[in-house]
MDAnalysis code that builds the backbone (N, CA, C; Angstrom):
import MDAnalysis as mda
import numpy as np

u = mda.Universe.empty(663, n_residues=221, atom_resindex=np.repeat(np.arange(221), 3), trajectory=True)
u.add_TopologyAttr("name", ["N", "CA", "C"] * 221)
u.add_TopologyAttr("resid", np.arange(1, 222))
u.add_TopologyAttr("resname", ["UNK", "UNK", "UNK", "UNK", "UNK", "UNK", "UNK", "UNK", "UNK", "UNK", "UNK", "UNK", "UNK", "UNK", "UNK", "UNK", "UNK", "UNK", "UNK", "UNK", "UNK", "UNK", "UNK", "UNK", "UNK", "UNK", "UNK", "UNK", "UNK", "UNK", "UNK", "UNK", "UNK", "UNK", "UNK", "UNK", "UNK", "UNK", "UNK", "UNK", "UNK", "UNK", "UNK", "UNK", "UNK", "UNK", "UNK", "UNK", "UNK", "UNK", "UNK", "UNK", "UNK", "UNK", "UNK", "UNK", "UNK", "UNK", "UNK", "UNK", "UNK", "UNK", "UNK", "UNK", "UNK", "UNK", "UNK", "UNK", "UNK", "UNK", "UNK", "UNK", "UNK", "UNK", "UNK", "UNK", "UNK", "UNK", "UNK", "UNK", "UNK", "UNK", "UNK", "UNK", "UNK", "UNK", "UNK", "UNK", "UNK", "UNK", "UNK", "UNK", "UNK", "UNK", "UNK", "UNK", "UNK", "UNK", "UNK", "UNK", "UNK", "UNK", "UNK", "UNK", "UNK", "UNK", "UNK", "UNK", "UNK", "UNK", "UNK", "UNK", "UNK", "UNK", "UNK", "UNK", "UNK", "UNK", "UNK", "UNK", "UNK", "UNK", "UNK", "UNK", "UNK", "UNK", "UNK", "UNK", "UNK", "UNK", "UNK", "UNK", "UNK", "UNK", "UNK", "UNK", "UNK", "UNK", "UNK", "UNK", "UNK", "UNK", "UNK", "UNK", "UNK", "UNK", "UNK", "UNK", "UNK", "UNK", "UNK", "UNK", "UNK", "UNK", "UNK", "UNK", "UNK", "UNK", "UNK", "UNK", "UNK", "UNK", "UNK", "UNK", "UNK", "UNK", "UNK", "UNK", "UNK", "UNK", "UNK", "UNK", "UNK", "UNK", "UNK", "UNK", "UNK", "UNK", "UNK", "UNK", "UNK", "UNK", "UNK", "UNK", "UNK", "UNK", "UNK", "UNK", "UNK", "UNK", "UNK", "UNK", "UNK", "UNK", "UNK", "UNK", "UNK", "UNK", "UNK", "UNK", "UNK", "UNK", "UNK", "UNK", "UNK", "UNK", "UNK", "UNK", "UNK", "UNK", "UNK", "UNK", "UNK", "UNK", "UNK", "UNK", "UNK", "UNK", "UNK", "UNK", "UNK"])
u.atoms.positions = np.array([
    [-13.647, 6.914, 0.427],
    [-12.620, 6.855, 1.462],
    [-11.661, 8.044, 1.414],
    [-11.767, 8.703, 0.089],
    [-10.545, 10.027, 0.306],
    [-11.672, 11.151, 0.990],
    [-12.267, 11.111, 1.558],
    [-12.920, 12.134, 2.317],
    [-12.935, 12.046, 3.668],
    [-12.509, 10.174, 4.296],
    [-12.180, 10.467, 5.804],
    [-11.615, 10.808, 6.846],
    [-11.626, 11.349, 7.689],
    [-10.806, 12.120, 8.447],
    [-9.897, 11.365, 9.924],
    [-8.963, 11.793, 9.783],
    [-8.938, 11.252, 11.510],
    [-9.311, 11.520, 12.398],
    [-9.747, 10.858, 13.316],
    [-10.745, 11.020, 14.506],
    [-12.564, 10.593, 14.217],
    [-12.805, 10.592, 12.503],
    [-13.881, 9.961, 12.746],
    [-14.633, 8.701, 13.285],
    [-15.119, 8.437, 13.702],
    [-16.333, 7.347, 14.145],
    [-16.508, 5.989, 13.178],
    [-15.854, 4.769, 13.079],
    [-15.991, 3.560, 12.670],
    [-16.641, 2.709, 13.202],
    [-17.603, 1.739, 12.458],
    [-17.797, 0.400, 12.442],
    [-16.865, -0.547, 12.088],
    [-16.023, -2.026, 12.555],
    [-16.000, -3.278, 12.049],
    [-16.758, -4.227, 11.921],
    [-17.154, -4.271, 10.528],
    [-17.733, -6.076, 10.783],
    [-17.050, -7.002, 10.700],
    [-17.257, -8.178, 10.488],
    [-16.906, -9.439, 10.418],
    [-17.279, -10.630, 11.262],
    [-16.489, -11.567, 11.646],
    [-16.174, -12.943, 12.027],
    [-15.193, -13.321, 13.025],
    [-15.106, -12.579, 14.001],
    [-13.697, -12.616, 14.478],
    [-13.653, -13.854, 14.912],
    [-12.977, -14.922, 14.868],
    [-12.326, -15.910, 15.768],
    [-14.005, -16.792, 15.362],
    [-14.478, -17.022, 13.694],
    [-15.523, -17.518, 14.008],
    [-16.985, -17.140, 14.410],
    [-17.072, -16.170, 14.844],
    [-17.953, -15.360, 16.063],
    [-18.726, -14.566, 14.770],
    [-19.625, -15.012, 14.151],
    [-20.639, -14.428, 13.089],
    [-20.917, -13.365, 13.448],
    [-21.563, -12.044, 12.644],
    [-22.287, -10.947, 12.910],
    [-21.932, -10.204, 14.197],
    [-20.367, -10.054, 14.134],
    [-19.516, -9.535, 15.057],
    [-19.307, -7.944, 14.919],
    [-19.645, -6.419, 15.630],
    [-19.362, -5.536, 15.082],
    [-18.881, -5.017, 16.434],
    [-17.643, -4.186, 16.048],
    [-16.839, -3.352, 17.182],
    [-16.707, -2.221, 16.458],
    [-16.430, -1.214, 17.512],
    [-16.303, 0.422, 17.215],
    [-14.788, 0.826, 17.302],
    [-14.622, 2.238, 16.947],
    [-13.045, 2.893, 17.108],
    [-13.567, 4.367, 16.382],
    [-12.018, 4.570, 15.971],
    [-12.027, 5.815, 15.225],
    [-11.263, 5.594, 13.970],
    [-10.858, 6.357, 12.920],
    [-9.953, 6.460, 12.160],
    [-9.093, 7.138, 13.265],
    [-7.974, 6.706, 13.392],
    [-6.553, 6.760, 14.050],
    [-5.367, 7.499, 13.223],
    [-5.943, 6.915, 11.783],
    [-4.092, 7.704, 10.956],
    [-4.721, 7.076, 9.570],
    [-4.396, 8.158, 8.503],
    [-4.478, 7.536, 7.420],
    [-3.246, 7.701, 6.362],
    [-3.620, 6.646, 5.433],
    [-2.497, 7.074, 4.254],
    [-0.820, 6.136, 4.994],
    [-1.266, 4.895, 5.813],
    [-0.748, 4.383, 6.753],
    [0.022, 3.388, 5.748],
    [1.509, 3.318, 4.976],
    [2.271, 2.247, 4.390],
    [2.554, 1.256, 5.245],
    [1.699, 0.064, 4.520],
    [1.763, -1.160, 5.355],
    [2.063, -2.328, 4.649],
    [2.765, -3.297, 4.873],
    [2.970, -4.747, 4.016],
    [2.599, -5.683, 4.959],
    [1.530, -6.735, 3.852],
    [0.783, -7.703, 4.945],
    [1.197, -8.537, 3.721],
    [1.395, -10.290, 4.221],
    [1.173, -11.475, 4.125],
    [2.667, -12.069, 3.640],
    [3.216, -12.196, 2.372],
    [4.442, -13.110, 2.367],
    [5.332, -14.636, 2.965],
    [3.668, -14.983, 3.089],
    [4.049, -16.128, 3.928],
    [4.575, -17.339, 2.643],
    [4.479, -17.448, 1.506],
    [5.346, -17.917, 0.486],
    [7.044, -17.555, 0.991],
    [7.482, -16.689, 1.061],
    [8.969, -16.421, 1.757],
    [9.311, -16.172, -0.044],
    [8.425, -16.184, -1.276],
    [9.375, -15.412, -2.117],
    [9.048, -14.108, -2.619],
    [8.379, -13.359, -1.562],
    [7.707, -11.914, -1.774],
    [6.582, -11.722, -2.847],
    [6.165, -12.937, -3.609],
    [5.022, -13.519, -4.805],
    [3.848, -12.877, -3.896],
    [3.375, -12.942, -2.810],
    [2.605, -12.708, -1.782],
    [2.206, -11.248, -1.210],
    [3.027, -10.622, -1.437],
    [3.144, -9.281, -0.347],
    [1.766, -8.642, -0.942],
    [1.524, -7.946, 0.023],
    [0.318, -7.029, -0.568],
    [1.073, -5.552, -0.085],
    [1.370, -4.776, -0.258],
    [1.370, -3.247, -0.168],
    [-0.196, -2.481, -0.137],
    [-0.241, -1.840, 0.677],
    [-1.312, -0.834, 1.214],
    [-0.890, 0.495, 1.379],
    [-1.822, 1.575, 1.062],
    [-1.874, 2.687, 2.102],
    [-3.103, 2.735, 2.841],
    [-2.950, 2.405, 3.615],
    [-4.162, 1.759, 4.410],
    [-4.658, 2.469, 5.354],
    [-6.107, 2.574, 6.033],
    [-6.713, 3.674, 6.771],
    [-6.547, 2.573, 8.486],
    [-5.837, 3.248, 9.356],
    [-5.353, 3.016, 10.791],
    [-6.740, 3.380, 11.181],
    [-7.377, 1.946, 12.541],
    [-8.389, 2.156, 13.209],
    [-7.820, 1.346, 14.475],
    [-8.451, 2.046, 15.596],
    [-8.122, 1.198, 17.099],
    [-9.415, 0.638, 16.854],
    [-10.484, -0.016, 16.020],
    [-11.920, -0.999, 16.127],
    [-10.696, -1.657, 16.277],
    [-11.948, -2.889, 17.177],
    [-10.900, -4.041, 17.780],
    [-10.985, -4.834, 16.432],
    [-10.270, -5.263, 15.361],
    [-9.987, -6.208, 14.670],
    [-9.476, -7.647, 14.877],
    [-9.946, -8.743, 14.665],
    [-8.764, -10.044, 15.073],
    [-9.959, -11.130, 13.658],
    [-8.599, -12.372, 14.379],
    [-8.365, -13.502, 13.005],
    [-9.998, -13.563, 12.808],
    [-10.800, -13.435, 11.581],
    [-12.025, -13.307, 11.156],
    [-12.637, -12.035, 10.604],
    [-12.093, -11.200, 11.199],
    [-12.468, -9.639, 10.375],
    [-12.299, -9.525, 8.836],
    [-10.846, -9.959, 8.692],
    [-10.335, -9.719, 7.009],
    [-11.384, -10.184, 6.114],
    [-11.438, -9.310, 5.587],
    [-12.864, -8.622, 4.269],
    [-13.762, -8.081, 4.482],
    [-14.125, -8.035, 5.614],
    [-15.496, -7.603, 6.452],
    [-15.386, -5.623, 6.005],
    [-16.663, -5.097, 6.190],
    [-16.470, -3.588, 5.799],
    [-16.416, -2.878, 7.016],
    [-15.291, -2.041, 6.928],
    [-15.213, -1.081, 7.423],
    [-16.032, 0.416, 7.360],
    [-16.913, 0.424, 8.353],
    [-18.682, 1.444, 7.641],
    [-18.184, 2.766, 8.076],
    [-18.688, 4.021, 8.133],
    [-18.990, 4.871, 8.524],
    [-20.147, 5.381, 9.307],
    [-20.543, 6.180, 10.035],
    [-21.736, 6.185, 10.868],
    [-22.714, 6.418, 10.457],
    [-22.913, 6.760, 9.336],
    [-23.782, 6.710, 8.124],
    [-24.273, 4.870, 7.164],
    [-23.338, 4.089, 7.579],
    [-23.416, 3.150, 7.283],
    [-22.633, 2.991, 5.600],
    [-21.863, 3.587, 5.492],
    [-21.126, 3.686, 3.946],
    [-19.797, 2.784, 4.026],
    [-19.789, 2.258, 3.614],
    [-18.547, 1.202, 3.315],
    [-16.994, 2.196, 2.925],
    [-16.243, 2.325, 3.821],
    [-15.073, 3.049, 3.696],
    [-13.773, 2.491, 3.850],
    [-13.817, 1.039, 3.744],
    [-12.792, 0.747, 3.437],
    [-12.914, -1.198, 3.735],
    [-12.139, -1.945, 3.523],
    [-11.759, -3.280, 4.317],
    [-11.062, -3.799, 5.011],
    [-11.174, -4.369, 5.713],
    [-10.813, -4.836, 7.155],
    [-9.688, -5.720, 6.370],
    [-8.073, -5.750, 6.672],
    [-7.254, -5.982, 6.121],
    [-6.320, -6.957, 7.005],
    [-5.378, -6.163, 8.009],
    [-4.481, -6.468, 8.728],
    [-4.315, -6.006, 10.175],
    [-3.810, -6.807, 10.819],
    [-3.619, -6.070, 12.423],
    [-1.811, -6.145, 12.550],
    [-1.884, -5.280, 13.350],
    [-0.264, -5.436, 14.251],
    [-0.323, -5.961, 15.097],
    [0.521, -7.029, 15.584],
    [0.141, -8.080, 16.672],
    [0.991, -7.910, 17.171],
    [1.179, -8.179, 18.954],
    [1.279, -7.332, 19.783],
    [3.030, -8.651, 20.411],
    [3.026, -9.600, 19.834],
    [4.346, -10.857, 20.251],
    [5.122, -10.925, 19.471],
    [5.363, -10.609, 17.998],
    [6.086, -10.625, 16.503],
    [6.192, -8.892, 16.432],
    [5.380, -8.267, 16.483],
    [5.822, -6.796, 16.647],
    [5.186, -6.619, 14.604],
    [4.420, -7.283, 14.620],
    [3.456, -7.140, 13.203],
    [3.102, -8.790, 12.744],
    [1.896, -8.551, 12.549],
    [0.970, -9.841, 11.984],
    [0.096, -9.892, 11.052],
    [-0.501, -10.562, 10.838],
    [-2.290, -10.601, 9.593],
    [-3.205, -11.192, 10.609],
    [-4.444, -10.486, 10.063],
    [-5.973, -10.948, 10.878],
    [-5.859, -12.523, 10.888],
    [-4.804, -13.269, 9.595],
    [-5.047, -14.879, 9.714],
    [-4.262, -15.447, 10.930],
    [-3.519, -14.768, 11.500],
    [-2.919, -15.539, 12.654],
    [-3.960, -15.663, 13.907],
    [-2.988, -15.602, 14.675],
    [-3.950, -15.825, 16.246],
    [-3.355, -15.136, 16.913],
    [-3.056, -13.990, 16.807],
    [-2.829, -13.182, 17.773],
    [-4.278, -11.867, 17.790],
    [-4.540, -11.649, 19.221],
    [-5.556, -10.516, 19.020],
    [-5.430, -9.415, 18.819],
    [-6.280, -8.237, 18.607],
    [-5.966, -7.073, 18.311],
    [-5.356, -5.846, 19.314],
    [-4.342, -5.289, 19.211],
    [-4.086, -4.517, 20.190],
    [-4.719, -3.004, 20.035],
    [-5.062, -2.656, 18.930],
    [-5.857, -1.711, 18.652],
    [-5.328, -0.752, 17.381],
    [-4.560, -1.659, 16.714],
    [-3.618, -0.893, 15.437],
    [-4.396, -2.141, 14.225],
    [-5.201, -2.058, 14.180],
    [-5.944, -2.487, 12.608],
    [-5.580, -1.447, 12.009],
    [-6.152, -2.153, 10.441],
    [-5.372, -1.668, 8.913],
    [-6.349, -1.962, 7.850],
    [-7.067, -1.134, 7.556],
    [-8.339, -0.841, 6.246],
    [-7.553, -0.876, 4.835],
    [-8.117, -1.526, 3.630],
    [-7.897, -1.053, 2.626],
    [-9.057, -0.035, 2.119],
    [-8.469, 1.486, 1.627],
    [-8.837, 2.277, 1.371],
    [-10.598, 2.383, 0.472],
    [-11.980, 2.259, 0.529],
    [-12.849, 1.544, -0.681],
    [-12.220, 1.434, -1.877],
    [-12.263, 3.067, -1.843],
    [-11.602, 3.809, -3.378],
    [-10.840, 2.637, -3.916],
    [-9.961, 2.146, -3.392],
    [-8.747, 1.312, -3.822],
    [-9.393, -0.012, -4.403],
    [-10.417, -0.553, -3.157],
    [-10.851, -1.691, -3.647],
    [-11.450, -1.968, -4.476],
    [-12.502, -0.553, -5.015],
    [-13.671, -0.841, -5.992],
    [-12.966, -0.579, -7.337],
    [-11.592, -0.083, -7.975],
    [-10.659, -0.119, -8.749],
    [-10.437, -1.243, -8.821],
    [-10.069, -1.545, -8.475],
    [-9.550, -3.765, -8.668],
    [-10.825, -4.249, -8.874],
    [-11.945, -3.808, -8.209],
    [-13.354, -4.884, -8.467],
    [-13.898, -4.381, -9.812],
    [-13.607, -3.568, -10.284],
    [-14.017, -2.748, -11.182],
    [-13.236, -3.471, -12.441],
    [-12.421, -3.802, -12.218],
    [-10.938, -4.097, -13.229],
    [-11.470, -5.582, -13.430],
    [-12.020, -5.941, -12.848],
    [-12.181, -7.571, -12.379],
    [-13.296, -7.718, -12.898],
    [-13.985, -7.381, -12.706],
    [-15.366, -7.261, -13.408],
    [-15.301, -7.084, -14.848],
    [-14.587, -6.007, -15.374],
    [-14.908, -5.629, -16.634],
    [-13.941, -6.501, -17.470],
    [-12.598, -6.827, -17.735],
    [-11.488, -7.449, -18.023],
    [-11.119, -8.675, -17.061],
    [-11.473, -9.028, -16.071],
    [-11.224, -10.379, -15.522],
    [-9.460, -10.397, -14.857],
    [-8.936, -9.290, -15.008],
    [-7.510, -9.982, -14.199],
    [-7.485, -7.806, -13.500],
    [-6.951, -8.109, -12.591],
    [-6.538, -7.033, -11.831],
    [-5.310, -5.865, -12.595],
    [-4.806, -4.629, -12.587],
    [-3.769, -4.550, -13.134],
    [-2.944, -3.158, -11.965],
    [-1.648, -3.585, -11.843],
    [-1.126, -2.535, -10.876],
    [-0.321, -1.730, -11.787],
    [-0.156, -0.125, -10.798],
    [0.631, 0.799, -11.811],
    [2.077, 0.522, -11.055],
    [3.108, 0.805, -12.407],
    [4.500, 0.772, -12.097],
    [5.508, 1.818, -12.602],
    [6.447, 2.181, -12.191],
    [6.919, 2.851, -12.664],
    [8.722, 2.888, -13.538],
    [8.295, 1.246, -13.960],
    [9.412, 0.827, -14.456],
    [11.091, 0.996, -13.901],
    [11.346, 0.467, -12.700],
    [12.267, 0.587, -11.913],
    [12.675, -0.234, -11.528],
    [14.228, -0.798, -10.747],
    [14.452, -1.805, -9.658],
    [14.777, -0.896, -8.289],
    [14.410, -1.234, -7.301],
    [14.610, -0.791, -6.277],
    [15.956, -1.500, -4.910],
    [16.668, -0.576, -4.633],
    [17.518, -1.600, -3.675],
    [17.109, -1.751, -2.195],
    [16.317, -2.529, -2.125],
    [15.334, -2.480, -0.585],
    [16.576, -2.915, 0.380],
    [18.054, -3.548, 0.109],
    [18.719, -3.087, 1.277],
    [19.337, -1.407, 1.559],
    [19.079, -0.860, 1.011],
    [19.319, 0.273, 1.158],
    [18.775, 0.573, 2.727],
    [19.753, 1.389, 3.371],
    [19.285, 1.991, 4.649],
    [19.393, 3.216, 4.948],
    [19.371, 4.082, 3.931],
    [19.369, 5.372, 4.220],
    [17.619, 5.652, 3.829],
    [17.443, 6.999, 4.004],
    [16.339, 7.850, 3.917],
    [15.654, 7.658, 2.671],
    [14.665, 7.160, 2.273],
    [14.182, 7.647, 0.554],
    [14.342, 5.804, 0.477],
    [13.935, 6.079, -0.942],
    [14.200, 4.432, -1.827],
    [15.429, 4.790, -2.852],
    [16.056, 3.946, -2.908],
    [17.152, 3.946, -3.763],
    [16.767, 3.219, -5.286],
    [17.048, 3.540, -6.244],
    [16.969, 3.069, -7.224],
    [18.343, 1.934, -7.760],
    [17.890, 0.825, -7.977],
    [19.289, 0.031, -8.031],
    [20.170, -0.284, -9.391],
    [20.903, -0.587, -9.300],
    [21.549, -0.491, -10.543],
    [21.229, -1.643, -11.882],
    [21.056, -3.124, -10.840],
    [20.271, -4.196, -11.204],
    [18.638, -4.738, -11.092],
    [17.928, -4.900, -11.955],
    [17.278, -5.649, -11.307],
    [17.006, -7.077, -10.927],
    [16.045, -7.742, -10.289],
    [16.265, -8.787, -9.724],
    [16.447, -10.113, -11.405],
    [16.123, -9.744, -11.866],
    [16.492, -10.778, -13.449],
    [17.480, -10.404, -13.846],
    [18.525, -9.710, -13.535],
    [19.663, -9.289, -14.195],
    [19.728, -8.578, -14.981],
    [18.888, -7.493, -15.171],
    [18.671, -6.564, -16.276],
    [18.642, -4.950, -15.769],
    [18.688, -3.966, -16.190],
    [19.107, -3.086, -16.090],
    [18.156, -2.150, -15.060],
    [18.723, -1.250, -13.627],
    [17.854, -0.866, -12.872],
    [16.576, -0.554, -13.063],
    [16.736, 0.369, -13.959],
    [15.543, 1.588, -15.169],
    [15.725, 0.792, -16.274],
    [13.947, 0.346, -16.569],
    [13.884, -0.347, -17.826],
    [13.594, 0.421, -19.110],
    [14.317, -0.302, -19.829],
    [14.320, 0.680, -21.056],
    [13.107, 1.006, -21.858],
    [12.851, 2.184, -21.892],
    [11.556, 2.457, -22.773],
    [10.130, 2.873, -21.416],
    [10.727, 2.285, -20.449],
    [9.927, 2.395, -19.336],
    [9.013, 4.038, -18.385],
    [8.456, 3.945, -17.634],
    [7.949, 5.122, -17.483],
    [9.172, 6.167, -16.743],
    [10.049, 5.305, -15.980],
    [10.886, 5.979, -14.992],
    [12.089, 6.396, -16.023],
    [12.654, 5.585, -17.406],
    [13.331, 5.880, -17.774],
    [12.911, 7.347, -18.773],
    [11.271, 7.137, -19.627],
    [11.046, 8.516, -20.195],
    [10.795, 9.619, -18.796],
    [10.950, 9.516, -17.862],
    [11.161, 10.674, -16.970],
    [12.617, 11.166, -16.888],
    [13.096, 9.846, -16.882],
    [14.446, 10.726, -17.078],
    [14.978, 9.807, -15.421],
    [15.037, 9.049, -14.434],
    [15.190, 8.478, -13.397],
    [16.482, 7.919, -13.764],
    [17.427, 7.844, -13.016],
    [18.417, 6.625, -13.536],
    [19.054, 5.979, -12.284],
    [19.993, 4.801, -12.544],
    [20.337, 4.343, -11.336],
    [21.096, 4.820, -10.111],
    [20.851, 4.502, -9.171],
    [21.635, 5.443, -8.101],
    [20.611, 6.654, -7.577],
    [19.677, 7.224, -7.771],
    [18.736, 7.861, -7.443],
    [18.246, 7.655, -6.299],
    [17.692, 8.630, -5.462],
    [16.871, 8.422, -4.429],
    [15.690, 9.016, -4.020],
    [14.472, 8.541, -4.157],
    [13.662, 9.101, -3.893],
    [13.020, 9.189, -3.398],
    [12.612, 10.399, -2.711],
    [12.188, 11.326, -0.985],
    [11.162, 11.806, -1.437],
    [10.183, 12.003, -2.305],
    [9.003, 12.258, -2.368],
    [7.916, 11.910, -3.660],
    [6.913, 11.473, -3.213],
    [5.025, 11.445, -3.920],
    [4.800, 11.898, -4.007],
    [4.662, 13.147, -4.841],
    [3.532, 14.005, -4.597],
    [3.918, 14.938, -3.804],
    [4.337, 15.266, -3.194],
    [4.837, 16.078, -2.181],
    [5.039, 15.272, -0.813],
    [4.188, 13.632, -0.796],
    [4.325, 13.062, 0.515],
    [6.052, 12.507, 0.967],
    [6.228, 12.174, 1.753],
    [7.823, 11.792, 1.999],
    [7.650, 10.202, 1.676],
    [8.382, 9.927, 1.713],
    [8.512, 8.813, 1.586],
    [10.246, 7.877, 1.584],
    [10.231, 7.100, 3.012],
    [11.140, 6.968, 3.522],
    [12.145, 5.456, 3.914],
    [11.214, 4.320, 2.734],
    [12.031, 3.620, 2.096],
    [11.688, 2.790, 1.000],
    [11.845, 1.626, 0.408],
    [11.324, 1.467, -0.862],
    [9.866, 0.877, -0.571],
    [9.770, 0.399, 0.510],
    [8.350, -0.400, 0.889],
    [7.490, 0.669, 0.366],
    [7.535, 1.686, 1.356],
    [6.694, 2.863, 1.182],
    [6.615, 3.533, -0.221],
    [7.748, 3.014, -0.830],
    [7.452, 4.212, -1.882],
    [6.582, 2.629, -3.130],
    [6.174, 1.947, -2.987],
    [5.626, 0.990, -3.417],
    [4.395, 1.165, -3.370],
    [3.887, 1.523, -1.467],
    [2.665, 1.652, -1.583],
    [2.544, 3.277, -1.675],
    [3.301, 3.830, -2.177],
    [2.247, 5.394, -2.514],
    [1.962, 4.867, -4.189],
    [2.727, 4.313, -4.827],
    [2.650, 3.699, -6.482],
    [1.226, 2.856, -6.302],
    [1.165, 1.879, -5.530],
    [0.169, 1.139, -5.601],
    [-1.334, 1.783, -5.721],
    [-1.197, 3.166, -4.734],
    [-2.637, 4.064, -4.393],
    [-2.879, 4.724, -5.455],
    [-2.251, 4.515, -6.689],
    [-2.616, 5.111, -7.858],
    [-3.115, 4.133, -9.031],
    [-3.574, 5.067, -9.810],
    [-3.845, 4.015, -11.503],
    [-2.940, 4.212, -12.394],
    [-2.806, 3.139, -13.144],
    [-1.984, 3.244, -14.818],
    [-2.570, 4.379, -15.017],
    [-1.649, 5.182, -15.873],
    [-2.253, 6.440, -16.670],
    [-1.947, 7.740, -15.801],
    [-1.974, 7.320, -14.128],
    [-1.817, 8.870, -13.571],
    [-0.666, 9.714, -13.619],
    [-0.530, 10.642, -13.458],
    [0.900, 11.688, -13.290],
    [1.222, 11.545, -12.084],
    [2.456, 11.640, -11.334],
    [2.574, 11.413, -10.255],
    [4.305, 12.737, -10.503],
    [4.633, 14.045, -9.642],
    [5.288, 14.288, -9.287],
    [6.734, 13.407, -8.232],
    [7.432, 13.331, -8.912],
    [8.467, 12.744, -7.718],
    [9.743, 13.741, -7.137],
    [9.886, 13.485, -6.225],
    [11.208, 14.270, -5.997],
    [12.690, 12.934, -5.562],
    [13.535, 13.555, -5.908],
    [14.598, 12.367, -5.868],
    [16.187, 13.428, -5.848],
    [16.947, 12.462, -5.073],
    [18.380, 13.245, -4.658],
    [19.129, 12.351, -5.265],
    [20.016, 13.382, -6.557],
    [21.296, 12.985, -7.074],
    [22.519, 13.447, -6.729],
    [23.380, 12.615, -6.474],
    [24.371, 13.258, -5.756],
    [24.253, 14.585, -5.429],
    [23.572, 14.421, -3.961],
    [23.775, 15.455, -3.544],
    [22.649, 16.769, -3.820],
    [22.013, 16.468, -4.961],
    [21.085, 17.453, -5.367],
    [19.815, 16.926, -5.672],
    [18.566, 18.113, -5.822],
    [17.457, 17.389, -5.400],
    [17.139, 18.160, -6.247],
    [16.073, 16.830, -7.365],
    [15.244, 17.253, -8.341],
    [13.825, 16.878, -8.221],
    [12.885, 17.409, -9.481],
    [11.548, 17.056, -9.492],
    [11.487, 16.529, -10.589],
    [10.448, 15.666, -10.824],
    [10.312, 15.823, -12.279],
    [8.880, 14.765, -12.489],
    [7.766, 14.689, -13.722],
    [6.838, 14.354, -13.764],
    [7.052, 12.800, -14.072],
    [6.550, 12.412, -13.919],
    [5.835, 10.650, -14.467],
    [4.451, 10.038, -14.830],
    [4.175, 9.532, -15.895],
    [3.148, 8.767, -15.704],
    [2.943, 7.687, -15.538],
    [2.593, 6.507, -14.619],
    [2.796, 5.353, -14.051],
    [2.287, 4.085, -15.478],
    [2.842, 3.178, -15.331],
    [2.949, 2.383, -16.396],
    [1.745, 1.422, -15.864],
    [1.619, 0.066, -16.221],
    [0.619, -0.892, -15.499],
    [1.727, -2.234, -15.803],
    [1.216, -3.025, -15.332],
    [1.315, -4.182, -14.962],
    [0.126, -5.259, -14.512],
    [0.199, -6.103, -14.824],
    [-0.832, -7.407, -14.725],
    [-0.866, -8.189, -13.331],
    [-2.084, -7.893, -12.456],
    [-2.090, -8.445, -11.470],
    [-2.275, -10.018, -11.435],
    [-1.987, -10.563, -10.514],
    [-2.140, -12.311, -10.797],
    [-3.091, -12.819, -9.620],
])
């Protein structure tokens, strides 16, 4: 999946609405697309974070898992989420149909977790030892002073703290990608593995630094 382009040529399979051995066409539309699907628990236990590959294939309720092919017939990603067109964002599980903004998980991404799953039996996500203040409404993700257990923004010993990160921070770039609030900067963390380096850029009062990281892990459930 890191080789597709926008504007190429897609297959969907799936089930839509029931409807067995269902396949519709599109293009890749946009990739590298930060998206949050599901939370229907209401205590964020749920959320999935994506950087997810944008297709106008018509997607609706029955697609989710189905492969997203290439014209070659290569599996490039999974059929994930739609934007629904009455709430102004939805999941393939509702009932709303597709307006033409489906949402792939990346293969690459998936066969990492199946891979993880397979060999060790539990999933594991990379982190970068932080709290984030998702009311924040400015530009970037803010780093918060608390986190949600009452413990200190930057955890101690953590990956963000041996970088050197501290509270009050804001940070405006992945890699060089932007990244423009904490959702997003979740799922550029997520598109990586424990172990990788990841460049960040971040504004301290007023001034803007770089500096390296290597992402920590965490235990998927």
């Amino acid at each position: 999946s890191d080789s597709v382009q926008v504007g190429d040529p897609v297959v969907a399979i799936g089930a839509p609405f029931d409807l067995s051995n269902t396949v519709t066409s599109g293009i890749i539309s946009a990739k590298q697309r930060p998206i949050t699907a599901g939370g229907e628990k209401g205590d964020g236990s749920d959320v999935s974070y994506v950087d997810a590959l944008q297709t106008d294939a018509p997607i609706n309720p029955g697609n989710s898992g189905g492969p997203l092919v290439d014209t070659r017939a290569r599996v490039i990603g999974i059929n994930s989420a739609i934007r629904a067109a009455d709430s102004g964002t939805g999941l393939t599980g509702g009932q709303s149909g597709s307006i033409g903004l489906g949402f792939a998980i990346p293969i690459n991404q998936g066969k990492r977790v199946a891979e993880e799953l397979i060999n060790t039996g539990k999933a594991t996500h990379p982190v970068i030892g932080v709290s984030l203040d998702m009311e924040y409404a400015g530009d970037g993700a803010k780093v918060g002073d608390k986190g949600a257990d009452g413990g200190p923004g930057v955890t101690a010993g953590g990956p963000g703290a041996k970088a050197g990160i501290k509270p009050g921070d804001v940070i405006t770039e992945v890699n060089g990608q932007r990244v423009h609030s904490g959702e997003e900067l979740i799922v550029k963390i997520r598109a990586h593995r424990p172990g990788d380096q990841l460049e960040l850029t971040l504004d301290r009062g007023g001034k803007e630094r770089t500096m390296k990281l290597t992402l920590g892990s965490a235990d998927g459930t």
